[in-house]
C-alpha positions as CSV (number, residue, x, y, z in Angstrom):
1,X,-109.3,41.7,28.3
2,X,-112.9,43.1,29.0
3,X,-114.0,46.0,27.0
4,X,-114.1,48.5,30.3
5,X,-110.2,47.5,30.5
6,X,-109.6,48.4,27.2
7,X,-110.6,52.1,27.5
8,X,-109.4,52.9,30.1
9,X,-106.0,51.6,28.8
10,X,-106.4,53.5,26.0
11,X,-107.5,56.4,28.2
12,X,-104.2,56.0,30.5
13,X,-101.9,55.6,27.5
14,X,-103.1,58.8,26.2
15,X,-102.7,60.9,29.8
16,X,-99.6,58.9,29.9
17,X,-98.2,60.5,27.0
18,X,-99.2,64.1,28.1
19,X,-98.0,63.4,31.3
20,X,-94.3,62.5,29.9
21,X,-94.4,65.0,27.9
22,X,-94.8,67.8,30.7
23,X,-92.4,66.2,32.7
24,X,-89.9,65.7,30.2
25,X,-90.5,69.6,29.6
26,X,-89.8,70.3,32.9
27,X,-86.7,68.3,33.5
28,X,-85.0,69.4,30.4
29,X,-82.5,71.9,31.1
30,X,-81.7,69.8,33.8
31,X,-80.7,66.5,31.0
32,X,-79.4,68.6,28.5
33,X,-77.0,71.9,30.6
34,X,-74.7,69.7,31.9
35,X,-71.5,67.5,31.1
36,X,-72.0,64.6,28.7
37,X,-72.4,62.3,31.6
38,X,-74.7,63.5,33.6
39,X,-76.7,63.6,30.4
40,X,-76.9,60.1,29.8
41,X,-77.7,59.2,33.5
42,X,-80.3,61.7,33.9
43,X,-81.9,60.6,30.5
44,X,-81.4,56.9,31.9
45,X,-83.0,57.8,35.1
46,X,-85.7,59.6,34.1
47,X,-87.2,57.0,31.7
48,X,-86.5,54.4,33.8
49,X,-88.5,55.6,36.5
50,X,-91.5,56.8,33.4
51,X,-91.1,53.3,31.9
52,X,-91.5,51.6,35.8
53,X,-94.3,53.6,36.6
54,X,-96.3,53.0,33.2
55,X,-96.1,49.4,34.0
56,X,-97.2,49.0,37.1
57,X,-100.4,51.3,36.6
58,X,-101.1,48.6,33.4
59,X,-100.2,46.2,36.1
60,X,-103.1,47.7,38.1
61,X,-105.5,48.4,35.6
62,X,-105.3,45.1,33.6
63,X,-103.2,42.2,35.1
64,X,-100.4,43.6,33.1
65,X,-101.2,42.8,30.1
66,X,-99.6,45.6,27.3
67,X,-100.3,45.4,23.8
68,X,-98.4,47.1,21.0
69,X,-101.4,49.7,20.4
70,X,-101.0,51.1,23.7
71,X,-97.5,51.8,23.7
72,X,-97.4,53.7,20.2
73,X,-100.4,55.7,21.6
74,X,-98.4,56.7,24.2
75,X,-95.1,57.5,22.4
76,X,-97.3,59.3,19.5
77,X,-98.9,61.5,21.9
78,X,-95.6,62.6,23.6
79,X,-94.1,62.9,19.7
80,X,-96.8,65.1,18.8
81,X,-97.2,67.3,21.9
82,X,-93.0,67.8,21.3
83,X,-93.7,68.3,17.8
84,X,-96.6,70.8,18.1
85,X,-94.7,73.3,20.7
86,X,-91.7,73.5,17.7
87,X,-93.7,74.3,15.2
88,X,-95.8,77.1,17.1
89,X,-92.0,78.8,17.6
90,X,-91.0,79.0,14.1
C-alpha cells in the first residue's frame, strides 16, 4: 500500500466515523421507540448497510485492503463524538 493510499484511508476512516455518528443520531428514536424487535432489526439493518458501504469505498480506494488501524480510527471517532455530546448535557 502506497503512502497516497494510506491517507486517504486514514482520512476516510476518520469522515467515516463522523459520518456514522450523524447518522446513527438521526436514526435513533427510530431503533430505540419501538417494540424490542423492531429494535434489533433496525440496529441490524442499519449497520449492515454502514458496515457494506465502508467496505466497498476501501474496496475503491485501496484494492480492499483494511488494516486494524483503520477500523479502530473509525469506531474511536464515532465513540468519542457519542461520548462528547453526553458529557456537554450533564
Amino acid at each position: 500500500m502506497t503512502l497516497k493510499e494510506q491517507i486517504l484511508s486514514f482520512i476516510f476512516s476518520f469522515l467515516a466515523g463522523i459520518i456514522i455518528q450523524l447518522i446513527y443520531k438521526f436514526s435513533y428514536k427510530y431503533i430505540y421507540n419501538v417494540k424490542k424487535i423492531y429494535t434489533f432489526l433496525n440496529s441490524l439493518l442499519l449497520f449492515t448497510n454502514i458496515t457494506l458501504i465502508y467496505f466497498k469505498i476501501f474496496y475503491y480506494i485501496n484494492g480492499g485492503i483494511i488494516n486494524i488501524y483503520f477500523l479502530l480510527i473509525t469506531v474511536l471517532t464515532f465513540l468519542y463524538l457519542n461520548n462528547k455530546k453526553f458529557t456537554k448535557k450533564m
